[in-house]
C-alpha positions as CSV (number, residue, x, y, z in Angstrom):
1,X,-19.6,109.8,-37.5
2,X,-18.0,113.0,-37.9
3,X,-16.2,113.4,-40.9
4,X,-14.0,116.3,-40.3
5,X,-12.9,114.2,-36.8
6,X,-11.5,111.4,-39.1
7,X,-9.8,113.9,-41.4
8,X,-8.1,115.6,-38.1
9,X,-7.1,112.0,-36.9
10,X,-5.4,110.7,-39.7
11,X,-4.2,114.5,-41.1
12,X,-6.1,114.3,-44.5
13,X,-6.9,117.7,-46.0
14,X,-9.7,118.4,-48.1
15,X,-13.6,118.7,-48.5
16,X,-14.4,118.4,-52.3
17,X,-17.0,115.9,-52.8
18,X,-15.6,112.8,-54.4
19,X,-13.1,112.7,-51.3
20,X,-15.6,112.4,-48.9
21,X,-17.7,109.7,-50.7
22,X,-14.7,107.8,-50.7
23,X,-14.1,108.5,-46.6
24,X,-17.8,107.7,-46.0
25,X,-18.0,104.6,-48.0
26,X,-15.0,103.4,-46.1
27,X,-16.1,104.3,-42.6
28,X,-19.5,102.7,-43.6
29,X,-17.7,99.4,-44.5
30,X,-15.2,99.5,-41.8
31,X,-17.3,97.1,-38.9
32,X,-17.8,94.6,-41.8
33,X,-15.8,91.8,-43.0
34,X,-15.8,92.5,-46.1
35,X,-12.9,92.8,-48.6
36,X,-12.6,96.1,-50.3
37,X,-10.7,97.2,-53.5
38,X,-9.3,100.8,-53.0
39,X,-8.4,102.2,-56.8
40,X,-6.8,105.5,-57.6
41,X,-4.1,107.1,-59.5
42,X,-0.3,106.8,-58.2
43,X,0.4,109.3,-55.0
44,X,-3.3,109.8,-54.6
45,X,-2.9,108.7,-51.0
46,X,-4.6,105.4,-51.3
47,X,-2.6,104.2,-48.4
48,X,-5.0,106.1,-45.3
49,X,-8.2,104.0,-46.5
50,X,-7.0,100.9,-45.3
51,X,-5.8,102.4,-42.2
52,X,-9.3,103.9,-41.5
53,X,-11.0,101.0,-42.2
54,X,-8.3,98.9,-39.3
55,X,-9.4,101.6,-37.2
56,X,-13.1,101.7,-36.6
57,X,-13.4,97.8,-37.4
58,X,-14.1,95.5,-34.4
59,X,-9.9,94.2,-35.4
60,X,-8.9,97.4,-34.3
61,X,-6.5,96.0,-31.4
62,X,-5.3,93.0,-33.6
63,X,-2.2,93.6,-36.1
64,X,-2.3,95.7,-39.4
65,X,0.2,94.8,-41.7
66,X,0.7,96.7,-45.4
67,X,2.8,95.1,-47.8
68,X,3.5,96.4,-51.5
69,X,3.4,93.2,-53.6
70,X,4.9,95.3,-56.4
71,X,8.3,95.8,-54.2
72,X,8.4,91.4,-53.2
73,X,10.6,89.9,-56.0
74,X,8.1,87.1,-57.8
75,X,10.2,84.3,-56.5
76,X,10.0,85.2,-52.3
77,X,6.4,87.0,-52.7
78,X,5.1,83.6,-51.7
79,X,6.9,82.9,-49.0
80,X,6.6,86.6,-47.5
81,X,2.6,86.4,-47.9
82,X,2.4,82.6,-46.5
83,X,5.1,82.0,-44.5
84,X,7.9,78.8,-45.5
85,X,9.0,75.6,-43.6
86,X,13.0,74.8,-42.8
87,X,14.8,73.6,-46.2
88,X,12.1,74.5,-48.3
89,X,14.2,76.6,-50.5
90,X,17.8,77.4,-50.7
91,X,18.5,79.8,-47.6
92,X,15.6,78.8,-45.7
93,X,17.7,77.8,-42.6
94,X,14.5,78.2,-40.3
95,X,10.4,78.2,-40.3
96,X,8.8,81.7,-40.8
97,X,5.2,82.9,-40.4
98,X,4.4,84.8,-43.3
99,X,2.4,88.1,-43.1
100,X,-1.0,86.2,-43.2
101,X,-0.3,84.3,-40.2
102,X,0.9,87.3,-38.4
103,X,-1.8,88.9,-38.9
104,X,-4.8,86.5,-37.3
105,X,-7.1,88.5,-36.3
106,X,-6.1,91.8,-37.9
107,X,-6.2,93.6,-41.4
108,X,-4.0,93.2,-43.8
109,X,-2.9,95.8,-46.3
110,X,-1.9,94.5,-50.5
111,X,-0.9,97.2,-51.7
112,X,-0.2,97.5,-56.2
113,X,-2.4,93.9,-55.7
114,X,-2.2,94.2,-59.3
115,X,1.5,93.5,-59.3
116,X,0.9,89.8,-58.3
117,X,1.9,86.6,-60.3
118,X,-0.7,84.3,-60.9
119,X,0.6,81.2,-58.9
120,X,0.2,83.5,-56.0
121,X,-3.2,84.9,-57.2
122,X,-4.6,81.2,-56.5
123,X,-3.0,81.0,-52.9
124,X,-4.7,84.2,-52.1
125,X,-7.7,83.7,-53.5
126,X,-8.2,80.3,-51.6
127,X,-7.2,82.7,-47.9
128,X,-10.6,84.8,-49.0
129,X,-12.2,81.4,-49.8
130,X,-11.9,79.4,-47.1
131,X,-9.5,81.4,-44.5
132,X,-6.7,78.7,-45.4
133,X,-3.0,78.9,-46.4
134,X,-0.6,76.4,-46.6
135,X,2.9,77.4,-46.1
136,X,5.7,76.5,-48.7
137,X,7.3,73.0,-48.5
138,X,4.4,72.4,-46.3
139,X,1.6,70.5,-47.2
140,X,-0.1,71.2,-44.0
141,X,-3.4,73.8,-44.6
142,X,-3.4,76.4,-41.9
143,X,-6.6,78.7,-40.2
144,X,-6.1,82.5,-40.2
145,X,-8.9,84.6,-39.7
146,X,-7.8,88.1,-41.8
147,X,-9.9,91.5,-42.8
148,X,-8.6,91.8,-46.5
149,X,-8.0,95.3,-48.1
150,X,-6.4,95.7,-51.4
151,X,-5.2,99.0,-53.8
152,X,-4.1,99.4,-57.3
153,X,-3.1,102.2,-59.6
154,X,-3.9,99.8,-62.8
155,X,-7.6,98.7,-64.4
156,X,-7.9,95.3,-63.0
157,X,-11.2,95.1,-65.2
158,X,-8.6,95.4,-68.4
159,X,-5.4,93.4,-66.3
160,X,-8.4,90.7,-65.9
161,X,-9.3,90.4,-69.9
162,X,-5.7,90.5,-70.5
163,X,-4.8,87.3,-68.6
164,X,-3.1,89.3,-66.5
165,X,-5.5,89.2,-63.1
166,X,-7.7,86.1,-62.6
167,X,-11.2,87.3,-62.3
168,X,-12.4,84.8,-59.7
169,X,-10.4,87.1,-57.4
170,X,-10.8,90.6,-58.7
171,X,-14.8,90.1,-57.9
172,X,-13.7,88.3,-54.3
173,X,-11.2,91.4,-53.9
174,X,-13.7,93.8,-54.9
175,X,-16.7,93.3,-52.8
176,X,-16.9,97.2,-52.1
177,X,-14.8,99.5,-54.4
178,X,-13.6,102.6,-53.0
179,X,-12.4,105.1,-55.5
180,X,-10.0,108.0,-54.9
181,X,-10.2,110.7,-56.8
182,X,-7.2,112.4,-58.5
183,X,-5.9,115.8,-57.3
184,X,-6.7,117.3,-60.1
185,X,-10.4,116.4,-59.1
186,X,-9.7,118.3,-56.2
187,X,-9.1,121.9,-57.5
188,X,-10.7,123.7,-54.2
189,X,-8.0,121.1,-52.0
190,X,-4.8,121.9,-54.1
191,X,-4.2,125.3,-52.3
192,X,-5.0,124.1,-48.8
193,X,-2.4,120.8,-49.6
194,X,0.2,123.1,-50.5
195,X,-0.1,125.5,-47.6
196,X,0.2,122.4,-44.9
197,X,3.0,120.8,-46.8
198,X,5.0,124.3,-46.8
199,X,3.9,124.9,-43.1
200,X,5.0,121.6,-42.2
201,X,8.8,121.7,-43.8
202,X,9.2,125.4,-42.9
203,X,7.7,124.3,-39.1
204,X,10.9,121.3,-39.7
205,X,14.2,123.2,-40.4
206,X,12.2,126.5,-38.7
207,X,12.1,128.5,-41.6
208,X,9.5,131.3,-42.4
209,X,7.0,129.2,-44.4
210,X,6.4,130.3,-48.4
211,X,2.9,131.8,-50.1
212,X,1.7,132.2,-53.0
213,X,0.4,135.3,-54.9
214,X,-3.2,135.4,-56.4
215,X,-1.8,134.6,-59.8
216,X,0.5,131.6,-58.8
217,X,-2.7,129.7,-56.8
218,X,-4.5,130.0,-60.0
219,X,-1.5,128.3,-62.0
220,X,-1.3,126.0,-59.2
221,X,-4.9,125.1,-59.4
222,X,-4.9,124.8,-63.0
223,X,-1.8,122.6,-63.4
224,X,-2.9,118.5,-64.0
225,X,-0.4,117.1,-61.0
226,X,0.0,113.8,-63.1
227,X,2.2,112.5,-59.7
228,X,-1.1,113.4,-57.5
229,X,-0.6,114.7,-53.6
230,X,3.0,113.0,-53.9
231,X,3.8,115.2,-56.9
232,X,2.6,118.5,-54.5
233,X,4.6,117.9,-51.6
234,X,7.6,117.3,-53.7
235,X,7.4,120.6,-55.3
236,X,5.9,122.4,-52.0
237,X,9.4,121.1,-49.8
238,X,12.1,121.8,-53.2
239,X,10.2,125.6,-53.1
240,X,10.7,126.4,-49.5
241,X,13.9,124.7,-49.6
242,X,15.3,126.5,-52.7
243,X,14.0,129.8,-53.1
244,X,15.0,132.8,-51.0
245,X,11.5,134.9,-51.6
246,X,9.1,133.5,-49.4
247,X,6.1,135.1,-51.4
248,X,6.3,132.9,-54.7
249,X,5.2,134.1,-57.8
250,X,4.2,132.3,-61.1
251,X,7.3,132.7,-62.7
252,X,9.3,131.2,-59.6
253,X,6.9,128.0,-59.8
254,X,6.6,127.7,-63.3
255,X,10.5,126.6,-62.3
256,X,9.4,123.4,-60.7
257,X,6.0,122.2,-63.3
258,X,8.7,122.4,-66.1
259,X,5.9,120.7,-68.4
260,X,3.5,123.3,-67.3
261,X,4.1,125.1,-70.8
262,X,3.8,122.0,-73.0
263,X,1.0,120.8,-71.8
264,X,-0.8,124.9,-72.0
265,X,-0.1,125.2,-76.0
266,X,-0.7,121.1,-76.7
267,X,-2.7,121.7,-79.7
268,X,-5.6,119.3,-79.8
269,X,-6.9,117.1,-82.6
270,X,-9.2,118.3,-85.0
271,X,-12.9,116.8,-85.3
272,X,-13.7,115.2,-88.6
273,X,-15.1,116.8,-90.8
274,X,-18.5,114.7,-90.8
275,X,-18.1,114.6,-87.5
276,X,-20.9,115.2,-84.7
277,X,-20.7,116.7,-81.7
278,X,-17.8,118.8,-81.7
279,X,-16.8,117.0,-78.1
280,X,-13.4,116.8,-76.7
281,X,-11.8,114.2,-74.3
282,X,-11.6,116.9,-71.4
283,X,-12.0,120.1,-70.3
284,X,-8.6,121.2,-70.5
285,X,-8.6,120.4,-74.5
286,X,-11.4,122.3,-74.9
287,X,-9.6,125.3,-72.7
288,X,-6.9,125.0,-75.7
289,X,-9.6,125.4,-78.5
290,X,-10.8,128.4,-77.1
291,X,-7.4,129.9,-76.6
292,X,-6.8,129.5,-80.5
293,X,-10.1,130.3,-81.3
294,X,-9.6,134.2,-78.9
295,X,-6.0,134.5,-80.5
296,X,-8.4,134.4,-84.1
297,X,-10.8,137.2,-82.9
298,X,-7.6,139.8,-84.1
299,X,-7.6,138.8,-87.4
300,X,-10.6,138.1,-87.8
301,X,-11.1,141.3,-86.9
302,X,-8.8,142.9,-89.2
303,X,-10.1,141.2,-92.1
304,X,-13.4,142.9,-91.0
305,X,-12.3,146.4,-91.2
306,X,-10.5,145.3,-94.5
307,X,-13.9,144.2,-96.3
308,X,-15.5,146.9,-94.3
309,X,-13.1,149.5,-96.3
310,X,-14.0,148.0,-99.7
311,X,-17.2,148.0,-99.3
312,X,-17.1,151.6,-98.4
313,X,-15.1,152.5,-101.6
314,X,-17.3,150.6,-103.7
315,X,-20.8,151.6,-102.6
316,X,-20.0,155.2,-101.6
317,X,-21.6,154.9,-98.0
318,X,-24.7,153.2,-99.6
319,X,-24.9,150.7,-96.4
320,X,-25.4,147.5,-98.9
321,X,-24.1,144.4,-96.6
322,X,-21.1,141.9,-97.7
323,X,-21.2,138.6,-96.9
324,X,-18.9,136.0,-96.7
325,X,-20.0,132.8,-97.7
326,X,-20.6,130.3,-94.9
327,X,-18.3,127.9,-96.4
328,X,-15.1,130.0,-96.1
329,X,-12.7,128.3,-94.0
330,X,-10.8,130.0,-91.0
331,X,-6.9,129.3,-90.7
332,X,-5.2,129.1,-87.5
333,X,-1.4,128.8,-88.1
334,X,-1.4,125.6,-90.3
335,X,-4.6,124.0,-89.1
336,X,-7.5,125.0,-91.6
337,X,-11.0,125.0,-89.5
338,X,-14.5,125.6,-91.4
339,X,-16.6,128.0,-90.2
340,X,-19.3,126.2,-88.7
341,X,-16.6,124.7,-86.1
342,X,-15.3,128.5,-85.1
343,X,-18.5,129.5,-83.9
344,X,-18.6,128.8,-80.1
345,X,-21.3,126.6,-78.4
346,X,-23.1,129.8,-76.6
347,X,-22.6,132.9,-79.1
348,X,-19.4,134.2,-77.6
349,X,-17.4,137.1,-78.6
350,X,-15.3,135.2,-81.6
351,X,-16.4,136.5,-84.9
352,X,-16.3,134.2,-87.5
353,X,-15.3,135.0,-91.3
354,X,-19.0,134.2,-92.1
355,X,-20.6,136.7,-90.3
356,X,-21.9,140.0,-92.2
357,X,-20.1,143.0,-92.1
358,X,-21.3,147.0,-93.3
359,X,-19.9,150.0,-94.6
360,X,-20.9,151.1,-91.5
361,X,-18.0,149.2,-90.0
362,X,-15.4,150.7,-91.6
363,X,-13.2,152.6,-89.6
364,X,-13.4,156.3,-89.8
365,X,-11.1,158.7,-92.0
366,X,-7.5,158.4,-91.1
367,X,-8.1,155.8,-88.4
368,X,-5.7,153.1,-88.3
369,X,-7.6,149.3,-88.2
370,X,-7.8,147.5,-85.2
371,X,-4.9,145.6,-84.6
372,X,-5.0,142.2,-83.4
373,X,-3.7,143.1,-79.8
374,X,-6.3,146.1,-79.3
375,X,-8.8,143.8,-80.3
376,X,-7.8,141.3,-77.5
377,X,-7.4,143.7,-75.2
378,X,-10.4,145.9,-75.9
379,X,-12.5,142.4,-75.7
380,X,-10.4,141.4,-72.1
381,X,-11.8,144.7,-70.4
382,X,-15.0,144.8,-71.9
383,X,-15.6,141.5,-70.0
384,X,-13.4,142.3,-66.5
385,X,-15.5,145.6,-66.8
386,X,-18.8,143.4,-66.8
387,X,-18.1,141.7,-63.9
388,X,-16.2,143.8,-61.5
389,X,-12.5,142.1,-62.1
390,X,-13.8,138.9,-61.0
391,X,-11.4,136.8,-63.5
392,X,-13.2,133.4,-63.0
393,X,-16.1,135.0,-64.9
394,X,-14.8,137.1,-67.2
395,X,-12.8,133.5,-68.6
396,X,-16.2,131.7,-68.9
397,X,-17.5,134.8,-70.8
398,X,-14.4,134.8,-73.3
399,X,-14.5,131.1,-73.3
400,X,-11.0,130.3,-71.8
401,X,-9.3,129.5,-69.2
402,X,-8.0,131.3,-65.7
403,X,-4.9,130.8,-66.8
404,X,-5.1,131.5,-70.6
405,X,-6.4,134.9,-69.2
406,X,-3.6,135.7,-66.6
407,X,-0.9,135.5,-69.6
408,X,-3.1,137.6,-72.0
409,X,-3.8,140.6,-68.9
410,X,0.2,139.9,-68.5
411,X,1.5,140.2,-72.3
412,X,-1.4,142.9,-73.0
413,X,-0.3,145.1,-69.8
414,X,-3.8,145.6,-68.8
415,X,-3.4,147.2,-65.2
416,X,-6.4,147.5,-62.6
417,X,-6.7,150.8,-63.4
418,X,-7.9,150.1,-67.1
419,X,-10.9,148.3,-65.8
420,X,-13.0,150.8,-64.5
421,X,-15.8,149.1,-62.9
């Protein structure tokens, strides 16, 4: 089956690869029976899977029915899910089907499954069982034949060894796992989300719809979207809403990702000192080390041309090397790093203070050393120059990130004519 046909049918935009293992998994499972657990972050857009699934099953023309167990108060949840008899309960003037009934023959939808008390865990695990319910105040079982798909935002494996979830039903609910993947994941999707979502509202109250300029996809890109696709929309519609320039820049979004900044200059723990490895949680921690680590090159640099001097005054142009022992620690504001952690994994640019410096290095008569911004700067075109302004490499070459090198080209006022390529 086409994949991009689904995608057009139920308006989901993207082609990164996790997405569409998760798409082809459930169209694979979809003319089964079997139950399926759909996990994912909040606003992740968990909710099309089970729709998919309803649509190329053989139940297609019965009833689909979603419910969010985490929005039933504990005490009705029961009666919503199985249906009640007449005086069963305090207001219960009349019989009701419950959702399971009404939905003989069809799919049903549990949304935040996790969400559900544990008296009600064993009533649902006994409909995946044996297809039976009983109703409450009834004590009359019941038939209902019902495709079963479930989603949850929590670890049911940890909800499970915490009491929480029995585990009889997390391995009856999760027969085939579908996993979405975060939008953050989905770097090559974020741009195309944001362009529907502004075409759409400006399309609604017939608006001219917003862009963005190179610079501001980047930050978009690079931002973590901790709400997910939700969290994109929201800021997509308050942009086009808001803001009277329809070409949006990154100073107009940095606006609506107020903890954009925070979470840029987090600084990140420090490996022990008998540590191995040198590893980080995630890529964006390690984006932060090498930000410090290219702020250090300056005065590390000046340092150089310092001991560089000396050691022309004291050997008169002799050429005899001074080294710093490999032990000397580097300081980056108050954090004290040794050495051997400064020196990036594949030799990059970043000087450490145990490297060897000359008297040949010693800046010539009535030159003023290197300040710590010309050195940034001089190191910034050096590596735009190497590949033709094409920013994604020069970062990997500096050992930072897009957006670590946007700010530094803005604050250092490098223009396109400086990189002549």
């Amino acid at each position: 089956m086409e994949l991009q046909s689904v995608k057009q049918r139920f308006g989901i935009i993207g082609n990164t690869p996790a997405l569409n293992r998760a798409l082809e998994v459930a169209l694979r499972v979809a003319p089964t029976d079997l139950s399926v657990l759909i996990s994912g972050e909040s606003g992740v857009g968990k909710e099309f899977f089970p729709q998919i699934i309803h649509a190329y099953s053989a139940r297609k023309h019965g009833n689909y029915i979603a419910v969010n167990c985490g929005a039933i108060p504990e005490g009705t949840i029961d009666s919503e899910l199985f249906g009640h008899e007449k005086g069963s309960f305090t207001g219960a003037t009349d019989s009701r089907k419950g959702y399971f009934e009404v939905a003989d023959g069809g799919t049903i939808f549990l949304d935040e499954v996790g969400e559900l008390p544990l008296t009600t865990q064993v009533r649902l695990l006994r409909v995946l069982q044996s297809g039976e319910f009983i109703r409450v105040g009834s004590s009359k079982a019941q038939k209902t034949n019902v495709r079963v798909v479930a989603a949850t935002n929590v670890n049911l494996r940890q909800a499970v060894e915490a009491g929480r979830f029995r585990e009889d039903l997390y391995y009856r609910l999760n027969t085939v796992p579908i996993a979405v993947p975060p939008l953050r994941d989905r770097q090559g999707d974020i741009h195309l989300l944001f362009r529907k979502f502004a075409t759409d509202i400006a399309a609604q109250y017939h608006m001219p719809p917003i862009g963005l300029t190179h610079q501001a996809r980047l930050m978009l890109e690079s931002y973590r979207w901790p709400g997910n696709v939700r969290q994109l929309k929201n800021v997509a519609e308050q942009i086009s809403a808001v803001e009277e320039k329809r070409e949006i820049d990154p100073d107009i979004l940095m606006r609506y990702l107020p903890d954009y900044t925070a979470a840029a200059t987090q600084l990140v723990p420090m490996p022990a000192a008998h540590g191995g490895g040198g590893e980080f949680a995630n890529a964006t921690e390690r984006d932060i080390l090498y930000k410090l680590l290219f702020d250090l090159r300056g005065e590390v640099s000046e340092l150089k041309g310092m001991v560089a001097e000396l050691a022309a005054n004291q050997h008169s142009g002799g050429g005899h090397a001074i080294s710093y022992p490999a032990s000397l620690p580097v300081k980056i504001g108050e954090q004290i790093l040794p050495s051997a952690f400064a020196q990036p994994r594949n030799g990059s640019y970043i000087e450490t203070a145990a490297e060897e410096v000359t008297a040949d290095d010693a800046p010539e008569a009535g030159q003023a050393p290197q300040t710590k911004e010309e050195a940034q700067r001089e190191a910034i075109v050096q590596a735009l120059r190497k590949y033709r302004g094409k920013r994604k490499e020069a970062a990997r070459e500096l050992f930072i990130s897009e957006r670590t090198l946007y700010r530094k080209i803005k604050e250092l006022g490098i223009r396109d004519e400086d990189i002549r390529f």
